[in-house]
C-alpha positions in Angstrom: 42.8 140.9 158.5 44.5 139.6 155.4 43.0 138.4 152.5 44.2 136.5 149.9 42.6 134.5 146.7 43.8 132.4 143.7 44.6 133.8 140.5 42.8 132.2 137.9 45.9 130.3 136.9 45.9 129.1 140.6 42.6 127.6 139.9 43.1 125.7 137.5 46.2 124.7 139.4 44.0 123.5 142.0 41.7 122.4 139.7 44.3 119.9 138.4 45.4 118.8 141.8 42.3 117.6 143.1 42.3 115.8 139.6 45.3 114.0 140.4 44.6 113.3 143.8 41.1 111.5 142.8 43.0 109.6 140.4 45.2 108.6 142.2 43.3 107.1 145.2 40.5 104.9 142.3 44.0 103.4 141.1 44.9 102.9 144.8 41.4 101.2 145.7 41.6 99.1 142.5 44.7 97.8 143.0 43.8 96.7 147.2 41.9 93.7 148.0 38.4 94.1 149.9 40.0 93.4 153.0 42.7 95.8 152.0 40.1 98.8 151.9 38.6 99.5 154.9 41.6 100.5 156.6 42.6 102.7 153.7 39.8 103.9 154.3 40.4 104.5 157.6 43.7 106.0 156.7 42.9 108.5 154.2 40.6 109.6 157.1 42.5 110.2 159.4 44.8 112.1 157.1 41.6 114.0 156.1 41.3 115.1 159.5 45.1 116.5 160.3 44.6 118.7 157.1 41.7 119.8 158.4 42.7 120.7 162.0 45.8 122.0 160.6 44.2 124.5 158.3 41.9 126.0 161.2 45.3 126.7 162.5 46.3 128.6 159.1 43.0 130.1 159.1 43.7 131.8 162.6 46.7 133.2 161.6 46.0 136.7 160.4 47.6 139.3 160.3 47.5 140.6 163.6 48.5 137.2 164.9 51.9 137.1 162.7 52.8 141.2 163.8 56.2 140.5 165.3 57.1 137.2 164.3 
């Protein structure tokens, strides 16, 4: 299996990033009507939930799994 972790510099890169991103969605929600929210609510979910199936598919891929590709 093959393991891999930030450097420190790549945490505070993701650090930042997450920043940004929560940021960016209070200026969204502040800018959007209450009728407007729900479904960006419901959006963001469901974008939530393709990140999250697609990185179980990242975390299957070891190295084993990537051996000929």
């Amino acid at each position: 299996m093959l393991r891999i972790s930030l450097t420190e510099k790549g945490a505070e890169v993701l650090k930042f990033h997450e920043l940004f991103h929560k940021n960016m969605v209070k200026s969204i929600i502040g800018a959007l009507s209450s009728d407007e929210i729900e479904p960006f609510a419901k959006a963001l979910s469901s974008i939530s939930s393709f990140f999250k199936a697609y990185d179980n598919v990242i975390n299957y891929v070891n190295e084993d799994n990537i051996k000929g590709m």
